[in-house]
Each structure stands twice: as C-alpha cells, then as structure tokens.
C-alpha angles and dihedrals in degrees: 000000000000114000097262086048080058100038090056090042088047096049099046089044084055089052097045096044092054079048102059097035078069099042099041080063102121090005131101118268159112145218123245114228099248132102114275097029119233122221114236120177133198129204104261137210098286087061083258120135108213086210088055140075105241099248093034083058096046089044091049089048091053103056108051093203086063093043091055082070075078089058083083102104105208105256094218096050093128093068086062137083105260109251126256091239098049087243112150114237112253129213084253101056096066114097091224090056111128076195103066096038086050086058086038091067111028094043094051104115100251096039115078083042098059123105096199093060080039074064118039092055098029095240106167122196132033098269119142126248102273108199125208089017108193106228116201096214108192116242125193120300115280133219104318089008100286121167130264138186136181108230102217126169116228124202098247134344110213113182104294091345124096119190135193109206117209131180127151089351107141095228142323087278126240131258130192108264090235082061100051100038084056089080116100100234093041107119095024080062114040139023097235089202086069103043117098110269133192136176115241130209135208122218117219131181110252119215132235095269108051105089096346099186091054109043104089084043103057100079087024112123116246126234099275091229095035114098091180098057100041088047082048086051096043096061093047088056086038092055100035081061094044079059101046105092116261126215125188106250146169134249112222108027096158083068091044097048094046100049086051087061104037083053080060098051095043093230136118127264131208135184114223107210146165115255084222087063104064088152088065081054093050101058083039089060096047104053084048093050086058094058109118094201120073094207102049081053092057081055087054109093140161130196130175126226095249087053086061089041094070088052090048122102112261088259096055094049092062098048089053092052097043090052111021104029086230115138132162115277112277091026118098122230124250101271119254114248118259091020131098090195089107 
C-alpha cells in the first residue's frame, strides 16, 4: 500500500470509526483492543444487528442462503472481548466490513427490485443478489492436459454482473507473477506490460551470525533526538531488505483474478467503492486500462457508494449517511459530533 493509498484508508477509518462510536450508542457492541478501537456489533435480543439496516437484516434472516454470509468467523477475533453470549465474532459484524455494507444495501427490501439499480449497474434477468459466489477462474492446462480452476470467492454475483465491494481495505492486494500468469486466459485477456508490477520481498529470519552486530539492532527503537542513530538504524533495516529474495509480482491481483473470472463466465464485473477512496479507482483504471479485448472493457464497470446512495429507499439513505457518512452526489452528510467540518 503506497502512502496516499494509506492517508485516504486512515482517514476514512477515522470517519467511520466517529461515526459508529455514536451509532453503537443503545446497541450491542464492543470495542477491539486496538488504537484506534474498531466498533464490532452483535444481534441482540430484539433479532436487530446493530451493523445492519433493520429490513436489510430481516430480509437477510428470511433467505438461508443470504444468513450463511454469517458463517464468516472474524479473522481478528482474538483482539476482541470475548461476547456475553459466547458467540464468536463474525467478519459482518465489524463495522469496517465492505461485506456487510455490500448486503446493507442489496438486501434492503427495494433495492435488488429497482430498475433503476438493475441500470445503473446492467444487471439483465430477475435473479436475486448471491453473496460470497464461488467463481471457478481456469488456470493453465495441467499434466495430460487435465482441467483446473482457481476457486475464488467473489463479493456478490447479480444475474450476469460480478462485483468486488471495497471499503477501508487497504488495496487489491498483490500476488507473485508465476502465480497470475498461471492463469489460462492470461495473456488472451490482459497486456501484461501494461498491468501494475512490484517487486516482492520475502522476510526470512537471519541467523546469529549474519551481521552480528547488527542483528538485535535492527528492529530496536532509536534515540528520538538522535539523527545519527536513527541514520545508523535506517541502513541496517535498509540492508537486512536488500537481502531478503525478490520475485517479480503484480498489484491488484484481486482485479486481475476477477476479471479473469468474470472473461470465463461471459459476464460483466464491477468494483463497488467509496468515492473517499480514489486511490481504489485508480488501480481500477489501470488495470482496465490493460484488457486486449474491447468487449470484455465495455464489461469492466465501476460504481461508488454514493452513487448507489441516490438509487436506495429514503430509510436506507439515511442509514448509509448516519453510519457511514455516504450520501448521493450534491447532498451533504449528517455532521460528525464534536466537529464543525460539516
């Protein structure tokens, strides 16, 4: 992730996070340990989910296929109290989850019957919103020329549409090159030369006796008003990460991978985002900018949140504005307390 990248994740972190300290207020919750703390609610006793709109969260409850989302347990759970009811923590329930905003907003009753969100993001057929599709993206032949697949989960399959949802995710992650053009379309789909690289490093363990007088110092925290020291510092890091192995890699393999998938299946792709994150557009754009084929470009969308906002049911735009500070293009979000920014 560069530094801009960061600077636009950390500040709407910061947002979201003022946000749901005031609308966690009443509803059930708790604070992770970290700093700064992340809010992560739980249904309470009344069947509410502090992290959902009210009808998105009835409607959710009502189709099974739509309640296994909650089969997710939350991958930092550990840095959590642990809850009253000895329920573990679940991906959704986090109030930085793009997955639970992504069901906020297509399960809302409304939504996925609009023809106006059927639009805006060409979505053909009657089909409802499936949520953690599992794509089946080709990979290379294998011995004697046997089939494979990548099984890769996508955000939310909608007709002929898939979609990836982001929202304070840091990138579209980053995958080793041997890895991606090992996919079998590969090349028929995208000019690599035009695709985002990076170089990736990995971090090994030194022993004792590489640099031994350096290798307790390396991680060891400089005299805050001492330049010397922290230059001194800085070259043993600098030369402990020229020594780590490179491999050639690719940014945003999650795009990669997906329109790969979404080429196989013949249908579009879009990426969700927040209009706060451009850095999430611009490696979008890029690695549209890098599909051969003209068609499969026209099936290469991308769509905000706010954007969404102005197609969503008065209820749920105001929902989306209260805790997420995401409102339709010329409206201004609710203020945050304690600040006169808005």
């Amino acid at each position: 992730m560069t530094g801009q990248a960061g600077w636009y994740t950390g500040e709407l972190r910061r947002e979201l996070g003022a946000r749901n300290r005031v609308w966690a207020r009443g509803r059930a919750h708790v604070e992770s340990y970290g700093d700064p703390p992340v809010i992560v609610y739980c249904p309470d006793d009344d069947g509410k989910h502090g992290n959902f709109f009210d009808s998105s969260y009835a409607a959710i409850q009502a189709r099974p296929e739509w309640m296994r989302r909650f089969d997710k347990i939350h991958a930092q759970g550990r840095a959590l109290p642990k809850a009253e009811s000895g329920r573990r923590w679940r991906e959704l329930d986090s109030s930085m989850s793009s997955d639970a905003l992504l069901m906020n907003v297509f399960c809302a009753p409304g939504v996925h019957e609009s023809a106006a969100a059927r639009g805006a993001l060409g979505v053909e057929g009657e089909e409802l919103p499936e949520f953690g599709w599992k794509a089946r993206v080709p990979l290379a032949s294998g011995p004697r020329g046997r089939a494979r697949f990548d099984r890769t989960e996508v955000d939310m399959r909608w007709g002929n549409l898939l979609v990836e949802a982001k929202l304070t995710e840091g990138d579209f992650q980053t995958r080793a090159a041997r890895i991606v053009e090992g996919y079998r379309d590969f090349d028929a789909v995208f000019e690599r030369d035009l695709l985002p690289r990076v170089e990736l490093r990995a971090a090994r363990r030194r022993t004792a006796v590489e640099f031994a007088e350096e290798f307790t110092q390396e991680w060891e925290e400089a005299a805050p008003d001492d330049d010397i020291a922290r230059e001194f510092q800085a070259g043993i890091v600098s030369r402990a990460r020229e020594a780590e192995p490179a491999e050639a890699g690719y940014t945003s393999y999650q795009l990669i991978r997906n329109v790969l998938a979404a080429y196989a299946e013949g249908a579009s792709f879009c990426v969700l985002h927040d209009e706060r994150r451009p850095d999430l557009r611009e490696a979008w754009f890029q690695v549209m900018a890098a599909v051969k084929p003209a068609e499969m470009r026209t099936r290469c969308k991308s769509l905000t949140w706010q954007e969404l906002a102005a197609l969503a049911p008065e209820g749920l735009r105001e929902f989306l504005d209260l805790k997420y500070g995401i409102v339709a293009a010329g409206e201004t979000c609710s203020p945050l307390e304690g600040s006169n920014d808005r």
